[in-house]
N, C-alpha and C positions, 0 to 999 in steps of 0.2 A: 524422472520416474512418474510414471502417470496414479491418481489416486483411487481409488475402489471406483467413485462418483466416476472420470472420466472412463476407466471402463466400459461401466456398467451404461452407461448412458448411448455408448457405439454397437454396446452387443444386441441383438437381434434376438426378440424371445418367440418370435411368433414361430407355428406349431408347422412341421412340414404337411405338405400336401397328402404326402401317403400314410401319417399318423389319422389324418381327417377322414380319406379315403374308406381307409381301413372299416374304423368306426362306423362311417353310415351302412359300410354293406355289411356289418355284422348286425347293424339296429335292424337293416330293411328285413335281414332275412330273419332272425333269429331273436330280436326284440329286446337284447343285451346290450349293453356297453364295455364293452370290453379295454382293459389298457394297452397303449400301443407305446412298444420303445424301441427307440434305433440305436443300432451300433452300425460300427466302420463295416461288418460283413450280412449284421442277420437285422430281421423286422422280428420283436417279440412279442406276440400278442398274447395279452395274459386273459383268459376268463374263470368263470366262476366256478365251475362243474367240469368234470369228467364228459358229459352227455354232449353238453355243449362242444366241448373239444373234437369230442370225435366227428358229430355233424359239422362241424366246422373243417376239418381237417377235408373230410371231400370237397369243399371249395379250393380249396387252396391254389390248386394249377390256375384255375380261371382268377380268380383274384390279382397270383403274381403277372399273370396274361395281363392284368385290367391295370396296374402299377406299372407295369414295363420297367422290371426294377431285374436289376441282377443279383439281388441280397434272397440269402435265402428266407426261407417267414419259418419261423418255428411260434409253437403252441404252448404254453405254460399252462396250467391248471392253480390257479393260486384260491 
């Protein structure tokens, strides 16, 4: 049985490409930072405001364009 230590030491923490992706084109355009999570189906990107969601939400086609991702992106307002 392997220990917490040998685990941890093989798993991979670094950050996927379309979490980073995500981020800079919400900084370039809209000057937020927003949270980005993955699951097995969706990208969930969380931000701050209502305001922001909605200008954000008309990106969205070009973004998944810009990802070449097949998951869908949904919007959180947290």
């Amino acid at each position: 049985m392997d220990s917490i230590k040998d685990v941890l030491t093989r798993k991979d923490f670094d950050q996927p490409d379309e979490i980073q992706q995500i981020k800079d084109f919400v900084k370039s355009k809209f000057n937020e930072e927003p949270a980005v999570k993955i699951t097995k189906n969706n990208i969930i990107i969380s931000v701050s405001n209502a305001s922001l969601a909605g200008a954000l939400r008309m990106h969205l086609h070009h973004l998944a364009k810009d990802l070449r991702t097949e998951k869908k992106l949904l919007l959180k307002i947290s």
